[in-house]
C-alpha positions in Angstrom: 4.9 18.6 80.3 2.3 16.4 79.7 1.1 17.9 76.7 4.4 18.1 75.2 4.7 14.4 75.3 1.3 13.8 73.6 2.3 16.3 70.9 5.0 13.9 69.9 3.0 10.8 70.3 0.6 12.2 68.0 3.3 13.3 65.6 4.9 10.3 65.5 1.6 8.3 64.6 0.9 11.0 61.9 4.9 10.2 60.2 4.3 6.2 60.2 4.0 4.6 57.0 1.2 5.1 54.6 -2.1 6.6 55.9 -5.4 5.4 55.2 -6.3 8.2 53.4 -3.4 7.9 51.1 -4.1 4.1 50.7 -7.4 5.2 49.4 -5.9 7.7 47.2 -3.7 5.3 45.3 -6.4 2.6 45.1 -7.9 4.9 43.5 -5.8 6.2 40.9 -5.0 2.4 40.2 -8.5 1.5 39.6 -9.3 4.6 37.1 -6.3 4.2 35.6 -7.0 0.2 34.6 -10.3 1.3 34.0 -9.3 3.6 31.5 -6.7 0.9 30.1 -9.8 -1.4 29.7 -12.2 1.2 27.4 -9.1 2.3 25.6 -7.2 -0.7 24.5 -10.7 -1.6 22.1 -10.5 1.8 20.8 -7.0 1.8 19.3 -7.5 -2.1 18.6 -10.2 -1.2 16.3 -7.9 0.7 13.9 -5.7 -2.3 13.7 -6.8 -3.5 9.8 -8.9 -6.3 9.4 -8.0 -9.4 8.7 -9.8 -9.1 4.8 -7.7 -6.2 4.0 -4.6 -8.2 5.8 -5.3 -11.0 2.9 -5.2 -8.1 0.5 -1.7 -7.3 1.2 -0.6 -9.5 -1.3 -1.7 -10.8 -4.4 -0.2 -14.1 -6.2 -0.6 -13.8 -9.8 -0.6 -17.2 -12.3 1.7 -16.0 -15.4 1.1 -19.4 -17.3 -2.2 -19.0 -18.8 -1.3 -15.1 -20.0 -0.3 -15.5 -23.7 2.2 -13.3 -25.1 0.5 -9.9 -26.2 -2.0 -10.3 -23.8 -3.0 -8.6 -20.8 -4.8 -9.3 -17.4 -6.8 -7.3 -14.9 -6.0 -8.7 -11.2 -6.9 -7.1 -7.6 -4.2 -5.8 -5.5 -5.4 -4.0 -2.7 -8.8 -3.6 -3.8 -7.1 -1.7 -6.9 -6.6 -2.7 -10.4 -3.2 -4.9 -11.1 -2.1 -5.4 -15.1 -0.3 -7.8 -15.5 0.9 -8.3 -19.8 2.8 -10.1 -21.8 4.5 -8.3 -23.8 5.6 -9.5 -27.4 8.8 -8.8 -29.4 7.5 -6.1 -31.0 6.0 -4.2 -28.4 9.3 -4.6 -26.6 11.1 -3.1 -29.2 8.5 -0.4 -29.6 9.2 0.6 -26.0 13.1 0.5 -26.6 12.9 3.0 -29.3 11.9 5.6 -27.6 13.8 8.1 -25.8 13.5 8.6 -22.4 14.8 11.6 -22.5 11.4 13.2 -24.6 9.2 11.4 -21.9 7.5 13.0 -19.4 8.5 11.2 -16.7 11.3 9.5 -18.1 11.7 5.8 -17.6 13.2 2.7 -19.7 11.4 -0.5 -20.3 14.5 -1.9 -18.3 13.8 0.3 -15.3 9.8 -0.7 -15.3 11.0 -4.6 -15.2 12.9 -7.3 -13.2 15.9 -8.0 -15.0 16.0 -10.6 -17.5 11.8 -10.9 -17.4 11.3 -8.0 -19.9 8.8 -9.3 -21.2 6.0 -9.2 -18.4 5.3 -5.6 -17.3 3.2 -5.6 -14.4 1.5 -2.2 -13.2 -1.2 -0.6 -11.1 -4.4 -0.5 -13.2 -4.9 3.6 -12.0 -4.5 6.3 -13.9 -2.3 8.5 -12.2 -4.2 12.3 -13.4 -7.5 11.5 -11.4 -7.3 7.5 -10.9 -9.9 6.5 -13.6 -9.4 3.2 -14.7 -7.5 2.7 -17.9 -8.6 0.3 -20.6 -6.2 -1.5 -22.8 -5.9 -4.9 -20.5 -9.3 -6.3 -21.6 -9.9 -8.5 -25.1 -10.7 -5.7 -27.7 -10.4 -2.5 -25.8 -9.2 0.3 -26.9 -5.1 0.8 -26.2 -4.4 4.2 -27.5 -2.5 5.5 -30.5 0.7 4.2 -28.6 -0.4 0.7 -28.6 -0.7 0.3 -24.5 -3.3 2.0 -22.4 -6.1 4.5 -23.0 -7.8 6.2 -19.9 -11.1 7.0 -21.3 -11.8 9.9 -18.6 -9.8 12.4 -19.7 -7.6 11.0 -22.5 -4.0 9.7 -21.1 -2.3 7.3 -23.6 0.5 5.1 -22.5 2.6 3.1 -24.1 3.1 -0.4 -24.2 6.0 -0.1 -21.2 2.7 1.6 -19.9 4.8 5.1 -19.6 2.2 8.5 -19.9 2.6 10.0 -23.8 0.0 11.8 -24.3 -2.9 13.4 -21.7 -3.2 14.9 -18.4 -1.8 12.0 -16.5 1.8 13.6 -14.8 3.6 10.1 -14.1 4.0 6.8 -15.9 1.2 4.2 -14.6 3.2 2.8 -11.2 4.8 -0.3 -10.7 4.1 -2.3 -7.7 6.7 -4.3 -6.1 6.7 -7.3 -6.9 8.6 -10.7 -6.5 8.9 -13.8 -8.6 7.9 -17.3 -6.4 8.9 -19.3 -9.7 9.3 -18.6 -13.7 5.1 -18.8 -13.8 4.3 -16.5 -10.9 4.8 -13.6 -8.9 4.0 -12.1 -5.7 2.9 -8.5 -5.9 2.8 -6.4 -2.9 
């Protein structure tokens, strides 16, 4: 009878609360597991961008110095921006074509904020193999369409800056953009 009764005391101490061996247990897993918080939270903090390509993100762009029928280069996420002024006649130019015989088939409307026609503002990459088009730049060459000539493998553009001739598959992109006041913009 005896050992009946110290058969339950000892299973009744074994039942109570947590055991030291289970306290240990879940330090344990506590402590690796903040451990493992601790090397990983640099790791994925490091692909975070940093703060120079956070300032890149956007790109304010003066309009008041850019005469009309001239063109700019600008950076925009370490890319080319141009930014032109387009005259009367290259306006018209680009309304007299049909979109319809275009590649990729856009109107100078379409490539523009409404009622600012007159500034076209584009990514400076060619979209066949992202060569860097000329055309922006005092005296270089624009092509037999009057806007952009990619020397690399021969894409013309127009002066909406749509593709007309070449390899290149799509019209040279337009960013978004945003006007801040009638002399600038904010691109990206």
């Amino acid at each position: 009878m005896a050992t009946e009764v110290q058969g339950t005391d000892a299973a009744v101490h074994e039942g109570e609360g947590v055991r030291r061996r289970d306290f240990i247990n879940i330090a344990a897993v506590s402590f690796a597991g903040v451990g493992g918080l601790a090397v990983l939270a640099p790791l994925i903090n490091q692909m975070n961008p940093s703060a120079d390509v956070l300032a890149q993100a956007t790109s304010e762009v003066d309009l008041s110095a850019i005469a009309e029928g001239q063109a700019i280069k600008a950076v925009f996420r370490s890319q080319p921006l141009f930014v032109r002024h387009l005259t009367a006649k290259e306006i018209a130019e680009a309304d007299a074509v049909d979109p319809s015989t275009l590649r990729d088939p856009q109107t100078l409307e379409q490539r523009t904020v409404d009622g600012k026609k007159q500034w076209l503002i584009t990514m400076g990459v060619c979209t066949h193999l992202g060569c860097v088009p000329l055309g922006a730049g005092e005296g270089e060459n624009r092509g037999e369409f009057g806007g952009y000539f990619c020397p690399c493998h021969g894409s013309a553009y127009d002066t909406a800056a749509r593709i007309r001739k070449g390899p290149a598959p799509k019209n040279l992109q337009v960013p978004t953009y945003k006007y801040t006041s009638d002399t600038a913009i904010l691109v990206g």
